[in-house]
N, C-alpha and C positions, 0 to 999 in steps of 0.2 A: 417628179410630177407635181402638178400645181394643186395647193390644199384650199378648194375655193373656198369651204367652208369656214376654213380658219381664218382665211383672210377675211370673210363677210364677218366675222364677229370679230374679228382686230381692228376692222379701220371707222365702224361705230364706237368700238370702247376709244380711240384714240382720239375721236371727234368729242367724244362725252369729256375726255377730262381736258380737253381746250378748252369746253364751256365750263367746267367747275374751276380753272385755274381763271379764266377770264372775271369770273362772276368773284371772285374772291378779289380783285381787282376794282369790285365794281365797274368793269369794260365790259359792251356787248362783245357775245362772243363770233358774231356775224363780223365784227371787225378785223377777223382774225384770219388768215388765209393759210389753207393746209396745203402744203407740197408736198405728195410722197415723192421720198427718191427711190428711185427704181435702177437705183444706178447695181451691173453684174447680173440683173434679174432679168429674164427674157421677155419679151413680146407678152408673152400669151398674159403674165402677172400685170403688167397694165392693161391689157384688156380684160381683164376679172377685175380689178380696181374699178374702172370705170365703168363695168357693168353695177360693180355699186355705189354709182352716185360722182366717181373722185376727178376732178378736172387737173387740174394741175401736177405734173409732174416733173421730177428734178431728174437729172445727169448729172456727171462729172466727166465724162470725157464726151468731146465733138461728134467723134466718128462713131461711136458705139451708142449714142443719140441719134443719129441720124439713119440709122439702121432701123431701130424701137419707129420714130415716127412714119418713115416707110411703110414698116410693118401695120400700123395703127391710122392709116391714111384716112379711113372711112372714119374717125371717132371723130367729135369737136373737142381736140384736148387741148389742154396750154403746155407749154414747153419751158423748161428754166433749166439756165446753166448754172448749175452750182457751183463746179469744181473750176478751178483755174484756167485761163482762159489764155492759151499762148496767141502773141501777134499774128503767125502765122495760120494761126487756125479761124482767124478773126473775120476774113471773107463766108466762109461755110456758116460761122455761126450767126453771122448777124443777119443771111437770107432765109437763115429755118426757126431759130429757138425766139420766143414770145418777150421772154426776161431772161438777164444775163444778171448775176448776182456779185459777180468777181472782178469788175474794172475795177484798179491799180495805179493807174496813170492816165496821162493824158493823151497821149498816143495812142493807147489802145482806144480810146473814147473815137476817136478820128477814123480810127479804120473800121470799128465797128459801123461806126456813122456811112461809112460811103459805101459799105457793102451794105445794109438796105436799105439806102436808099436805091442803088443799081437794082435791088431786086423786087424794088416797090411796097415797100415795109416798112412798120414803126415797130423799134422795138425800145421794149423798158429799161432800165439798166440800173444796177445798185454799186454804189462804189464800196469794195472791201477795203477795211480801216485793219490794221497794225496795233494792238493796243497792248499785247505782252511780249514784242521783241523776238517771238520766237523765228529762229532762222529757217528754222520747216516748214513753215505754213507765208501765205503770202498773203499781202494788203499795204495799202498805204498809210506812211505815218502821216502823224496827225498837221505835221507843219505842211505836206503833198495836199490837202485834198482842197484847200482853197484853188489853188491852178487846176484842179481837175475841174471842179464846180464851174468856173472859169469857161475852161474850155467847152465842157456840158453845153454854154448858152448858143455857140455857134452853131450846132447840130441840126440837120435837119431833117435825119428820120432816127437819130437816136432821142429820148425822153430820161433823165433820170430822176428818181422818184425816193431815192435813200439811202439806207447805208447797209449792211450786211459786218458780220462779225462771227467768225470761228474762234471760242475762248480756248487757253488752255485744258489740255485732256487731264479730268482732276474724278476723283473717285465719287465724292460729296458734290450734288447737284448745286446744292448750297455756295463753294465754294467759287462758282462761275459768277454765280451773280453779279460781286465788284466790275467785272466786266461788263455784262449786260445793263448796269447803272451807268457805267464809266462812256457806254455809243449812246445814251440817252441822253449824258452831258453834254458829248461832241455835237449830237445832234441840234441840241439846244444852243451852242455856242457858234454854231454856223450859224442858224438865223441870224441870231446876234450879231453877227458880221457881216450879214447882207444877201447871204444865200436865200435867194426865193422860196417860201416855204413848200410848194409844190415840188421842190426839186428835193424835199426832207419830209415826206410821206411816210416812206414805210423805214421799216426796222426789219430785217432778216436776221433773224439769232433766234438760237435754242434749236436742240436737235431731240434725237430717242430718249437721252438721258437726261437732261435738261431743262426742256419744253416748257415746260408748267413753272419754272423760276424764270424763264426769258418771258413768257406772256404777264406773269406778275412785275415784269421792269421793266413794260409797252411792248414788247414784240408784236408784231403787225402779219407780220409772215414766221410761219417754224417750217422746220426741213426736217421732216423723220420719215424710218426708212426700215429699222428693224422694227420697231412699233408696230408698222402696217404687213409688212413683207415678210418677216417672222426674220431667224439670222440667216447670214450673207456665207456664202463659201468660204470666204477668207475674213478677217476680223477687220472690225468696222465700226464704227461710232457714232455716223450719222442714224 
């Protein structure tokens, strides 16, 4: 059973220390955009979020998002796909989800792209970068994301807007940050090469554990999920 209470006092404390990590930054913290993920958590915990105040919410899987928004028809919420986004799931998700977090390649950008436009859509999209090798987790390296940008230009109901980064799982929050300095580099070294800056907006990185060291190395967007939701059935990091 859902503990509104707990949640009404978790997702203020979790708004409070964006603004103390931002302000420590010297960044407003109105720049900074909260995603709860709601990903394993039913219906009713996004509609108690957004009964207080929360718009934007993440997934990790297609079909178990599309269930959630269904359910939540009547709200004005935002939708983002966090978790990995297969080819094949690429028509579903580009007619329903607002921001897709996870493009990889340029292919995907394409299919995205023609599913909504079919469905009379623009949707946002952040390309995920590769920056510790790890063979479990997915993103593109760093010599891929020129031909994605590339492709990005021809689109005409997809926008992308940045880059997205899941660092190594490390104990010390501390210990992420090289990463979250290393997509600020990227970031900066793609303009330098010609990428439109509009297409290098935001920054998605930092999660539950992290958050406050991603918004002190620019994060634009965080993705927490135990912070707000309290823990998850099965173990979790987001």
């Amino acid at each position: 059973m859902i503990d509104r209470s707990a949640l009404r006092a978790r997702l203020p404390d979790a708004r409070a220390r964006i603004a103390r990590a931002a302000r420590r930054a010297g960044r407003d913290p109105a720049s900074i955009r909260l995603v709860a993920v709601s990903k394993t958590f039913p219906a009713d915990y996004v509609r108690a979020a957004a009964d207080a105040g929360q718009i934007d919410f993440g997934e990790n899987k297609v079909q178990e998002a599309l269930a959630k928004m269904d359910e939540t028809a009547d709200l004005p919420l935002q939708w983002h796909l966090v978790g990995h986004l297969q080819s094949n799931k690429a028509r579903k998700a580009g007619a329903r989800f607002d921001v897709v977090h996870s493009i990889d390649d340029a292919a995907l950008i394409a299919r995205l792209d023609e599913a909504a436009a079919a469905a009379g859509r623009r949707v946002e999209v952040l390309v995920q970068v590769d920056l510790a090798g790890e063979t479990t987790k997915y993103g593109a390296g760093q010599n891929e994301l020129l031909s994605i940008f590339t492709a990005a230009r021809t689109a005409r109901a997809v926008q992308v807007s940045g880059l997205m980064l899941i660092p190594p799982a490390v104990e010390d929050p501390e210990q992420a940050r090289p990463f979250f300095r290393r997509l600020r580099a990227v970031r900066d070294r793609l303009r330098d090469e010609g990428v439109e800056p509009a297409m290098l907006n935001e920054l998605s990185m930092g999660m539950t554990h992290d958050f406050e060291v991603a918004i002190e190395e620019g994060a634009t967007i965080v993705r927490i999920g135990t912070a707000i939701f309290g823990s998850r059935p099965v173990p979790n990091r987001v």
